[in-house]
PQR file with spaces between the fields and no chain letter, atoms N, CA, C, O and H, PARSE charges and radii, in Angstrom:
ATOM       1  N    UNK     1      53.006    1.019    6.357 -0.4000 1.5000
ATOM       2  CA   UNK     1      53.248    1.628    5.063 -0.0000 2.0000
ATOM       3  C    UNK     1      54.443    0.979    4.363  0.5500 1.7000
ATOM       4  O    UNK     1      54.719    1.208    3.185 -0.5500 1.4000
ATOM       5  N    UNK     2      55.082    0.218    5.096 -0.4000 1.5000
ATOM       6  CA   UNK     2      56.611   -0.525    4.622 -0.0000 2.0000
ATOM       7  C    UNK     2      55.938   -1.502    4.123  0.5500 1.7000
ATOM       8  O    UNK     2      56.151   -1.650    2.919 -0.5500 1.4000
ATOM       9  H    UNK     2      54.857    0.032    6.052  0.4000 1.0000
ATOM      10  N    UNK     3      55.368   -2.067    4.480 -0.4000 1.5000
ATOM      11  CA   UNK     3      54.833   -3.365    3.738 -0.0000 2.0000
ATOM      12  C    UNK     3      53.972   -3.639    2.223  0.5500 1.7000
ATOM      13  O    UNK     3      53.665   -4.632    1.564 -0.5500 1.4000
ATOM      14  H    UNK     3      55.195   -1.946    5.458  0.4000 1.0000
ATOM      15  N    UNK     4      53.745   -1.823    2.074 -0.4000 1.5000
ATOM      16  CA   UNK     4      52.786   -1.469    0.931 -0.0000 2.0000
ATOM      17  C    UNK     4      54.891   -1.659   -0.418  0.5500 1.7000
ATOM      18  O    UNK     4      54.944   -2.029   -1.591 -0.5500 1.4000
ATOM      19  H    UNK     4      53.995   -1.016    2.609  0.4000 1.0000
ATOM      20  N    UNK     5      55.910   -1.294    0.348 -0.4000 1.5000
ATOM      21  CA   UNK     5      56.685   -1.183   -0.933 -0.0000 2.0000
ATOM      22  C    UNK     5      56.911   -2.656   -1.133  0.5500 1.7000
ATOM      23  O    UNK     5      57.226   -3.070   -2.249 -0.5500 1.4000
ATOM      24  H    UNK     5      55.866   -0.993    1.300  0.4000 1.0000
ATOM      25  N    UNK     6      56.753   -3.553   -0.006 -0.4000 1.5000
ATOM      26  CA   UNK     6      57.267   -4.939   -0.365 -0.0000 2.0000
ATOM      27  C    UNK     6      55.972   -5.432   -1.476  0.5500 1.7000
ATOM      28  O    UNK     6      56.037   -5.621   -2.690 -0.5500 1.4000
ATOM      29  H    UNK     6      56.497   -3.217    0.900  0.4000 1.0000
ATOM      30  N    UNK     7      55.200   -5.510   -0.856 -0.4000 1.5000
ATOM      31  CA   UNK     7      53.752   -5.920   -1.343 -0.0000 2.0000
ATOM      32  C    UNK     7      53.397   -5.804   -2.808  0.5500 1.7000
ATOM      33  O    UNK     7      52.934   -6.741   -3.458 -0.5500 1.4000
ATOM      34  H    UNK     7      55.147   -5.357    0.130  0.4000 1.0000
ATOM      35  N    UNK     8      53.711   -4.261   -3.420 -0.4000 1.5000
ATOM      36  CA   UNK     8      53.099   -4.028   -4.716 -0.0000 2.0000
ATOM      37  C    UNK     8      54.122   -4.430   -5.593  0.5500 1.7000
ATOM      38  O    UNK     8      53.540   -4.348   -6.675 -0.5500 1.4000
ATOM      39  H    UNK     8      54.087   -3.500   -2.892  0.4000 1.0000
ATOM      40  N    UNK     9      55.293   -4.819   -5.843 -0.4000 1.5000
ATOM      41  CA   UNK     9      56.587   -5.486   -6.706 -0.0000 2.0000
ATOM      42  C    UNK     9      56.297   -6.515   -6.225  0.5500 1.7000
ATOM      43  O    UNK     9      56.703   -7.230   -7.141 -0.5500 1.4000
ATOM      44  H    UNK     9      55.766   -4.886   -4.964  0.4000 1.0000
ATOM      45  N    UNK    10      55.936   -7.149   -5.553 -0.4000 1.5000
ATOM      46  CA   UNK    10      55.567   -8.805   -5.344 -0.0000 2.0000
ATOM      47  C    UNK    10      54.501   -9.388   -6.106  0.5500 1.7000
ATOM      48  O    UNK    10      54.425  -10.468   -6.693 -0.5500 1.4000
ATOM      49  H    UNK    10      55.606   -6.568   -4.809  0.4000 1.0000
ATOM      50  N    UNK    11      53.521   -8.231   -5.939 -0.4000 1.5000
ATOM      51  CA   UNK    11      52.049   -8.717   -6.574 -0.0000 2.0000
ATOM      52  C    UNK    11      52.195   -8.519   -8.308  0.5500 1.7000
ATOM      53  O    UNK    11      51.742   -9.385   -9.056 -0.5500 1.4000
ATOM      54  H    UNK    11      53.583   -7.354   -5.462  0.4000 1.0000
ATOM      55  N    UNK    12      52.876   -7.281   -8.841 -0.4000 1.5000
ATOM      56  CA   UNK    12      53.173   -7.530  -10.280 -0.0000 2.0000
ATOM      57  C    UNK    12      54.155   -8.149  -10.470  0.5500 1.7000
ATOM      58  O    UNK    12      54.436   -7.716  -11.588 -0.5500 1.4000
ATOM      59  H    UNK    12      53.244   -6.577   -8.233  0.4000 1.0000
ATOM      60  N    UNK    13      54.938   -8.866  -10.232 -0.4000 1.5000
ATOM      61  CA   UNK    13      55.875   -9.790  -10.592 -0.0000 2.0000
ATOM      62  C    UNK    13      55.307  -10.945  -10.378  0.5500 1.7000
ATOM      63  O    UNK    13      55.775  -11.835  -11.087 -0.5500 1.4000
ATOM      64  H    UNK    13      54.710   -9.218   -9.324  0.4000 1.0000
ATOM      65  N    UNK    14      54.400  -11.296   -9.603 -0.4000 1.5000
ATOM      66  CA   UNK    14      53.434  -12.383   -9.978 -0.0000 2.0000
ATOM      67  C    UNK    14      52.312  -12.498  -11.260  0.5500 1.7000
ATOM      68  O    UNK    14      51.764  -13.382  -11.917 -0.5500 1.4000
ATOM      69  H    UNK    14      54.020  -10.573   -9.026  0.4000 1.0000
ATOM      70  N    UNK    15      52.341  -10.986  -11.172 -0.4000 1.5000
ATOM      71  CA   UNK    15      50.973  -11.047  -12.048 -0.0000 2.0000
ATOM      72  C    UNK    15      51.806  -11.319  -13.845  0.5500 1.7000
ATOM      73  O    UNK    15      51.306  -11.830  -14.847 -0.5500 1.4000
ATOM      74  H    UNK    15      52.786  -10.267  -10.638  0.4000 1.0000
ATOM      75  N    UNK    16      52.932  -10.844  -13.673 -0.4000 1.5000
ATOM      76  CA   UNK    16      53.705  -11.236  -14.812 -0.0000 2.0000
ATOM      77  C    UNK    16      54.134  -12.286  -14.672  0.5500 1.7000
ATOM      78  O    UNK    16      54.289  -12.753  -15.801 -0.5500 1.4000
ATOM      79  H    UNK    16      53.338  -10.429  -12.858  0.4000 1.0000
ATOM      80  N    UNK    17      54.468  -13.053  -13.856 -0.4000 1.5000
ATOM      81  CA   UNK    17      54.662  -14.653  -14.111 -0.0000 2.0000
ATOM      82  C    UNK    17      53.396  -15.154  -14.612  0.5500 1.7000
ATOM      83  O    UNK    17      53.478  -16.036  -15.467 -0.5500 1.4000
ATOM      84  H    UNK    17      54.342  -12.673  -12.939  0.4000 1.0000
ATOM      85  N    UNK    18      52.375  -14.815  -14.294 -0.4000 1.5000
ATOM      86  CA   UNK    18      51.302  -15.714  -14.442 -0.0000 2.0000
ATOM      87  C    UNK    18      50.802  -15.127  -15.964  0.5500 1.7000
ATOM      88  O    UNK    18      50.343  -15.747  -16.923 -0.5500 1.4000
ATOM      89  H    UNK    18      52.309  -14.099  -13.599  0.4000 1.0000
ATOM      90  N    UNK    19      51.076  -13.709  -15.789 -0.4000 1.5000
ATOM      91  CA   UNK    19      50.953  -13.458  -18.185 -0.0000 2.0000
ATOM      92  C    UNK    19      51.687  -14.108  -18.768  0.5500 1.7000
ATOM      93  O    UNK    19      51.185  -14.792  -19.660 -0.5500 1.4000
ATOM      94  H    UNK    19      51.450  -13.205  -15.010  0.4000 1.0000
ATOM      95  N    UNK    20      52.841  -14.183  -18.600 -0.4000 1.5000
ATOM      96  CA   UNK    20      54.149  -15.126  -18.963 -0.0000 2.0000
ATOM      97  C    UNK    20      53.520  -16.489  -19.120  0.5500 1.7000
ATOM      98  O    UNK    20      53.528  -16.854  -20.296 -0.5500 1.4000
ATOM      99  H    UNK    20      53.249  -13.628  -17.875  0.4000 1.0000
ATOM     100  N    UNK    21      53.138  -17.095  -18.527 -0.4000 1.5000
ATOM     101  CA   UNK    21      52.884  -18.439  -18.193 -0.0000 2.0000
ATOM     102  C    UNK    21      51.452  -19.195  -19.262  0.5500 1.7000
ATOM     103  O    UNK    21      51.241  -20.298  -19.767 -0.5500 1.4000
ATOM     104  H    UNK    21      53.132  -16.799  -17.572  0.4000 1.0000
ATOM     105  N    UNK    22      50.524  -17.494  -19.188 -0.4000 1.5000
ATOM     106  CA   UNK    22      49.482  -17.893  -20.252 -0.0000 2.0000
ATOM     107  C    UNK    22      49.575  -17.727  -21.819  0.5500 1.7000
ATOM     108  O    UNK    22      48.808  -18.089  -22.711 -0.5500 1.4000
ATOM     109  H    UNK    22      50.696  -16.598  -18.778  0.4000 1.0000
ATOM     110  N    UNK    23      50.741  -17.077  -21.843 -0.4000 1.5000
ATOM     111  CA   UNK    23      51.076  -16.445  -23.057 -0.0000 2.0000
ATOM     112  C    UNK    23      51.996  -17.550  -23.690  0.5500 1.7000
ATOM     113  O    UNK    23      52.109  -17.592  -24.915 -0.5500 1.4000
ATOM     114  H    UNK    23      51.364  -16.783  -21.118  0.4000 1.0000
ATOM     115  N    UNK    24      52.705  -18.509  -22.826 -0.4000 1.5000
ATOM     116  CA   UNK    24      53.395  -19.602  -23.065 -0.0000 2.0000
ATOM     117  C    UNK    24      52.501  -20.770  -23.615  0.5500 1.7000
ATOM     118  O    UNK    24      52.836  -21.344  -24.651 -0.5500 1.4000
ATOM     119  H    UNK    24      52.614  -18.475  -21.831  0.4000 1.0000
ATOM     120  N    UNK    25      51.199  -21.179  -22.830 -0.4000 1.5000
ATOM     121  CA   UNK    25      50.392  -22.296  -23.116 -0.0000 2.0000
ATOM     122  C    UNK    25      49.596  -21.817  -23.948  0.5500 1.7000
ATOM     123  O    UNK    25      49.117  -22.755  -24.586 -0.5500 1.4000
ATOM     124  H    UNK    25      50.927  -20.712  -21.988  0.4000 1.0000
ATOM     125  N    UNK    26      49.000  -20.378  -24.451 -0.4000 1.5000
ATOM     126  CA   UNK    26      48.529  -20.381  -25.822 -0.0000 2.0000
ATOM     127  C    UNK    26      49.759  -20.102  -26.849  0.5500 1.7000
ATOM     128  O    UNK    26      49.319  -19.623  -27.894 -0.5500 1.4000
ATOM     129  H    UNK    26      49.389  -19.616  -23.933  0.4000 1.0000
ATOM     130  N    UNK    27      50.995  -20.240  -26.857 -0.4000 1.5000
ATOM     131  CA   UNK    27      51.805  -20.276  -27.915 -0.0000 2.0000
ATOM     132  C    UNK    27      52.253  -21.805  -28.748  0.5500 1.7000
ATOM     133  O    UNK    27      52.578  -22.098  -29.899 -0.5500 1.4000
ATOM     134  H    UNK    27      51.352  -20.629  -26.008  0.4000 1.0000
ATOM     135  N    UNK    28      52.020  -22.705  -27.187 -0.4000 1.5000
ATOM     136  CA   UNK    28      52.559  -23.973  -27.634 -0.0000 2.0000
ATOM     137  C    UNK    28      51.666  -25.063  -27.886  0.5500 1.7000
ATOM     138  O    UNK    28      51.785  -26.278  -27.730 -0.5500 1.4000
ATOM     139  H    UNK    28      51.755  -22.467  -26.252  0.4000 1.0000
ATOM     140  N    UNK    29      50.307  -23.991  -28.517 -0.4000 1.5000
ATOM     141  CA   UNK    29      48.826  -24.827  -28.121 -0.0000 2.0000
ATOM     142  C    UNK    29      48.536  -25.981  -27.130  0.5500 1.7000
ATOM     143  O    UNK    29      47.856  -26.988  -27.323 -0.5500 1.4000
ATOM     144  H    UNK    29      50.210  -23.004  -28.644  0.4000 1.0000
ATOM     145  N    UNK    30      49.075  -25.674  -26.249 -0.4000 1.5000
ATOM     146  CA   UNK    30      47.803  -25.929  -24.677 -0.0000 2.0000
ATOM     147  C    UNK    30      46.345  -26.202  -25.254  0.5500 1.7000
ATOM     148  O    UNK    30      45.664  -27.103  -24.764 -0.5500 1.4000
ATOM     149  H    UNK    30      49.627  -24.855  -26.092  0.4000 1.0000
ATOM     150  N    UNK    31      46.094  -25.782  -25.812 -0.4000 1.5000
ATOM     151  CA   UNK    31      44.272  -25.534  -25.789 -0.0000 2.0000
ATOM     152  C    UNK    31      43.987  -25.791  -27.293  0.5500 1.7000
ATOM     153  O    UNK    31      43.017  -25.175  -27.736 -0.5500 1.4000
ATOM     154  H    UNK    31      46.647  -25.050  -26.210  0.4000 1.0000
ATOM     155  N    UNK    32      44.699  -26.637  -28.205 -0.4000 1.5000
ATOM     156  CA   UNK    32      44.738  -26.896  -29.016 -0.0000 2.0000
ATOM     157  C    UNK    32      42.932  -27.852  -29.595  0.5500 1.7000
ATOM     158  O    UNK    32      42.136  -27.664  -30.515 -0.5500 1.4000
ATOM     159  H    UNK    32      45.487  -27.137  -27.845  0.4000 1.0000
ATOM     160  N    UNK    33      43.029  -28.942  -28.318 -0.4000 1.5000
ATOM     161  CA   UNK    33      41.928  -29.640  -28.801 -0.0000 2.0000
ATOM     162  C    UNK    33      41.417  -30.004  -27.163  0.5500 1.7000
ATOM     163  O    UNK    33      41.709  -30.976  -26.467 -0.5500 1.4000
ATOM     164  H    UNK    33      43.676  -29.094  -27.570  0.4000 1.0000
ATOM     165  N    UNK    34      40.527  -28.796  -26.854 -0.4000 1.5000
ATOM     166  CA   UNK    34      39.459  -28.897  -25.726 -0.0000 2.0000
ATOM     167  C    UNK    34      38.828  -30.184  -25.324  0.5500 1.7000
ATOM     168  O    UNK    34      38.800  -30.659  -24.189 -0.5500 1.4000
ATOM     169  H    UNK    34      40.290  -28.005  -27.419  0.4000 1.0000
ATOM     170  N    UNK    35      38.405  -30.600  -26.245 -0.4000 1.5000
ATOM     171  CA   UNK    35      37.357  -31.779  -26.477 -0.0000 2.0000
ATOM     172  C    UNK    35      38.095  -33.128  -26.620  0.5500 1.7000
ATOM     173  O    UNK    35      37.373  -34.009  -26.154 -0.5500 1.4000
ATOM     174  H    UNK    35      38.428  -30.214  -27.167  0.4000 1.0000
ATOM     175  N    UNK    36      39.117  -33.563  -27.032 -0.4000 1.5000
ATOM     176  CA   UNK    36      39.919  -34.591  -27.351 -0.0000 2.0000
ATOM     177  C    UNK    36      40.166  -35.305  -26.225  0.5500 1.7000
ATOM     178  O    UNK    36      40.745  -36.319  -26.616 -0.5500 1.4000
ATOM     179  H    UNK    36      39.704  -32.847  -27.411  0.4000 1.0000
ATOM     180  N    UNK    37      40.086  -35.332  -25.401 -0.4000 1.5000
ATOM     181  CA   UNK    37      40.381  -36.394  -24.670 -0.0000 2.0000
ATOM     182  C    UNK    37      38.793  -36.769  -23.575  0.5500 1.7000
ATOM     183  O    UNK    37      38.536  -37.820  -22.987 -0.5500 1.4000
ATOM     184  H    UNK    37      39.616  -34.509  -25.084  0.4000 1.0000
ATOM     185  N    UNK    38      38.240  -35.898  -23.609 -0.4000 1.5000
ATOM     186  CA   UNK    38      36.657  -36.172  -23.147 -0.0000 2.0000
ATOM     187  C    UNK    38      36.261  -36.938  -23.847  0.5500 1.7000
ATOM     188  O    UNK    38      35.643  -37.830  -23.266 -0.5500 1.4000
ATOM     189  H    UNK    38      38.449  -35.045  -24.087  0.4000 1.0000
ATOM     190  N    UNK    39      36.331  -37.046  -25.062 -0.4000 1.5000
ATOM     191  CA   UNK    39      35.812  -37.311  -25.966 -0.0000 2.0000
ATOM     192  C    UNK    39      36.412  -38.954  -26.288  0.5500 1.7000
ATOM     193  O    UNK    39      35.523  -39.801  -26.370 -0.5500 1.4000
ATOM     194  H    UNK    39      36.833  -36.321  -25.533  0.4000 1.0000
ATOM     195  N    UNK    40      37.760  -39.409  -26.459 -0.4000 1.5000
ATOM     196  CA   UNK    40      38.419  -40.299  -26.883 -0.0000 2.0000
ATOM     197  C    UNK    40      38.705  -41.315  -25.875  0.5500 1.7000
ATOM     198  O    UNK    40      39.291  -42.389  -26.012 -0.5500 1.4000
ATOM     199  H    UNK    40      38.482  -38.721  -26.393  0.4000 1.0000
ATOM     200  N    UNK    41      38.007  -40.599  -24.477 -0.4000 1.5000
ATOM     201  CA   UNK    41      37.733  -41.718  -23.320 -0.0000 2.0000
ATOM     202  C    UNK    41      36.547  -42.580  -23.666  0.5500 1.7000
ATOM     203  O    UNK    41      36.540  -43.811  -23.632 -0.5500 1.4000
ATOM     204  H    UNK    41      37.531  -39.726  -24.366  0.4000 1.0000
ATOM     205  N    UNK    42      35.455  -41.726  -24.035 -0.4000 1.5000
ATOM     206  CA   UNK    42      34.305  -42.473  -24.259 -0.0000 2.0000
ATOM     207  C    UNK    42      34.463  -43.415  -25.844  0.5500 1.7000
ATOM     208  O    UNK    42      33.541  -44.201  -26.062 -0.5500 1.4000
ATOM     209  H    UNK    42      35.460  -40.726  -24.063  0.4000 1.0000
ATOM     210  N    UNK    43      35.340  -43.350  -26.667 -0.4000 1.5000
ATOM     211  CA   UNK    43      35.479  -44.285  -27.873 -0.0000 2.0000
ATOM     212  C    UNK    43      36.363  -45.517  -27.613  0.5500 1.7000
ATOM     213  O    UNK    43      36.628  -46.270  -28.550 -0.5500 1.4000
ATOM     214  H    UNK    43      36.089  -42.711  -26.490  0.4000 1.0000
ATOM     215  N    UNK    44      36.860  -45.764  -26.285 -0.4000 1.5000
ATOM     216  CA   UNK    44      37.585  -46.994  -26.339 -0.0000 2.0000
ATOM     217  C    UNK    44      36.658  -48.343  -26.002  0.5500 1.7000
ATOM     218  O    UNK    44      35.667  -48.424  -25.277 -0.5500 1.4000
ATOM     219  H    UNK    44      36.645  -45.152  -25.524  0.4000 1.0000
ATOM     220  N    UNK    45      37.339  -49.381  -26.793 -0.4000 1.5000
ATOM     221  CA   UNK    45      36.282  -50.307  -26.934 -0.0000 2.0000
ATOM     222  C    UNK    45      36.255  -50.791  -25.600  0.5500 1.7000
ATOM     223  O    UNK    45      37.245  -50.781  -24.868 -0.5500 1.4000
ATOM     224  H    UNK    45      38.144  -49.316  -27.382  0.4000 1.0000
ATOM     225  N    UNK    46      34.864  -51.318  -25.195 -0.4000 1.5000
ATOM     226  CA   UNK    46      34.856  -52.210  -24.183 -0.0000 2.0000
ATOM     227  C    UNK    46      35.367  -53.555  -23.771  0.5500 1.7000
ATOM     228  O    UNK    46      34.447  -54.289  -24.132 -0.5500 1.4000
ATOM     229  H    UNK    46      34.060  -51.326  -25.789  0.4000 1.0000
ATOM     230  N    UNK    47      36.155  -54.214  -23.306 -0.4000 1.5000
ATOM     231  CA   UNK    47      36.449  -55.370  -23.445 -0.0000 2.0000
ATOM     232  C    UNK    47      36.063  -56.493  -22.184  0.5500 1.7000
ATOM     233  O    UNK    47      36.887  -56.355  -21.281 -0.5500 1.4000
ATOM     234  H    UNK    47      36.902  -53.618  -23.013  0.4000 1.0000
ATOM     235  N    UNK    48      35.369  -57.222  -21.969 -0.4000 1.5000
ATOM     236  CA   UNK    48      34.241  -57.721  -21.152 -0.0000 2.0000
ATOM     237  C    UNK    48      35.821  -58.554  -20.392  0.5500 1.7000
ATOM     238  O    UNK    48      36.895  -58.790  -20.945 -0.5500 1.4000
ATOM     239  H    UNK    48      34.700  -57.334  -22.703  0.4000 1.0000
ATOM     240  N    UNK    49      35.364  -58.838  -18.916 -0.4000 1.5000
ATOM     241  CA   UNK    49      36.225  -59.219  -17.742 -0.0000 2.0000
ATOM     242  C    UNK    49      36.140  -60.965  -17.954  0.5500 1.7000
ATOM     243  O    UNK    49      35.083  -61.595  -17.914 -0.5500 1.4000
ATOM     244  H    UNK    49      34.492  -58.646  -18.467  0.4000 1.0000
ATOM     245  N    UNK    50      36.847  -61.278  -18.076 -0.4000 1.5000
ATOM     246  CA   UNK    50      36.755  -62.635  -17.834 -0.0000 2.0000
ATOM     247  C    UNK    50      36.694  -63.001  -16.485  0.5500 1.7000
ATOM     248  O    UNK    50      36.828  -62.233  -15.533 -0.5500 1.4000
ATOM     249  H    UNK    50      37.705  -60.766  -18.109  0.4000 1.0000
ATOM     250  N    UNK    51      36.400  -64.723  -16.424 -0.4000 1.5000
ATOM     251  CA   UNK    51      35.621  -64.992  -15.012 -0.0000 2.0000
ATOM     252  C    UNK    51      37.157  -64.849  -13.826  0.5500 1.7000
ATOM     253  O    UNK    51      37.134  -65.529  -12.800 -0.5500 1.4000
ATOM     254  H    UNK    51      36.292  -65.347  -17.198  0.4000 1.0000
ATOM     255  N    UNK    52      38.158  -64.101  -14.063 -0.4000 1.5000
ATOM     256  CA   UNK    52      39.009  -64.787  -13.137 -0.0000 2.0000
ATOM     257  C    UNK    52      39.254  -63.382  -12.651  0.5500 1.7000
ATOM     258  O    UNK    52      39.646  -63.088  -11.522 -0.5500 1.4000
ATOM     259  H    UNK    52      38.176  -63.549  -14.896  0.4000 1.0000
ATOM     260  N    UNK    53      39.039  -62.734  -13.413 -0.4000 1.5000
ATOM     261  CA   UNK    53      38.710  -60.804  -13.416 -0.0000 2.0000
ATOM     262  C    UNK    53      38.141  -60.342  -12.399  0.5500 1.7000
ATOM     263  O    UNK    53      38.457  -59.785  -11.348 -0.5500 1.4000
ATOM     264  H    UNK    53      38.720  -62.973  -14.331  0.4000 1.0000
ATOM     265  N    UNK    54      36.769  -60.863  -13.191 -0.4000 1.5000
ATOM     266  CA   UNK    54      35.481  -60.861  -11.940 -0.0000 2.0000
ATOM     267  C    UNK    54      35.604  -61.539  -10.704  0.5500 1.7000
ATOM     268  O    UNK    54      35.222  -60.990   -9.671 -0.5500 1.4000
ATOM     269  H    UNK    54      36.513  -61.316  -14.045  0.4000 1.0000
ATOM     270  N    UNK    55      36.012  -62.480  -10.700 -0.4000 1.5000
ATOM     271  CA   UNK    55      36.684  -63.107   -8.891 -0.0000 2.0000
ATOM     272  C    UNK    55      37.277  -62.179   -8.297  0.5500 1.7000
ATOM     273  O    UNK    55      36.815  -61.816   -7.215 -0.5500 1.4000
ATOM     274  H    UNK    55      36.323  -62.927  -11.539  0.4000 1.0000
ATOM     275  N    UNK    56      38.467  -61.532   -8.832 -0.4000 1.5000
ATOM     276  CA   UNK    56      38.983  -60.423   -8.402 -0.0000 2.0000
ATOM     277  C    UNK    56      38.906  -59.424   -7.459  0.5500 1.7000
ATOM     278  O    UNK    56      39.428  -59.058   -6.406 -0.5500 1.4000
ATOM     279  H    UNK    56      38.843  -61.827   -9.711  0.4000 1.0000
ATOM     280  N    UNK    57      37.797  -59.039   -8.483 -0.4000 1.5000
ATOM     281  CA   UNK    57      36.829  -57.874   -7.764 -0.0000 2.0000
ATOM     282  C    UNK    57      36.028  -58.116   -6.987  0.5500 1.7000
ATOM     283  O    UNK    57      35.674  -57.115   -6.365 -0.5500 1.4000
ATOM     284  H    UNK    57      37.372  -59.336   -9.338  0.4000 1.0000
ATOM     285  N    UNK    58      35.476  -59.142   -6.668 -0.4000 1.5000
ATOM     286  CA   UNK    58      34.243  -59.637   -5.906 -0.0000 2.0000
ATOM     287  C    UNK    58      34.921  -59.627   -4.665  0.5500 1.7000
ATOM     288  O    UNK    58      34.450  -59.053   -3.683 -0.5500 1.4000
ATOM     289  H    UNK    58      35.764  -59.955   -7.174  0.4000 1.0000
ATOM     290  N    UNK    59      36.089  -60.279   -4.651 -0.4000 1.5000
ATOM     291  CA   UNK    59      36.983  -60.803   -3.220 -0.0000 2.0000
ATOM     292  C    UNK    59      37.416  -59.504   -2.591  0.5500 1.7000
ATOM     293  O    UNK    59      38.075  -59.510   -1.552 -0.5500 1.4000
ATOM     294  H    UNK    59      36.472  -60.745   -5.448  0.4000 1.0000
């Protein structure tokens, strides 16, 4: 039963760090642009390996 007083002030003082914590990354838009970087991986240009590249990798 001692372990129930340690236990329940442990578990909401976590659970408020972790509101704290979400309430922080939607303030400082965190989640501003979901899609932006999924997205801006696939738009970089390709730029083909030259032959000394490709040795490289082969070896």
């Amino acid at each position: 039963m001692t372990a129930i007083t340690y236990l329940v002030p442990i578990s909401i003082g976590l659970a408020l760090i972790t509101f704290i914590g979400v309430l922080w990354t939607v303030r400082t838009n965190q989640y501003g642009d979901p899609d932006g970087n999924s997205v801006w991986i696939l738009d970089v240009d390709d730029v083909p390996l030259s032959q000394e590249e490709k040795d490289k990798i082969q070896s």
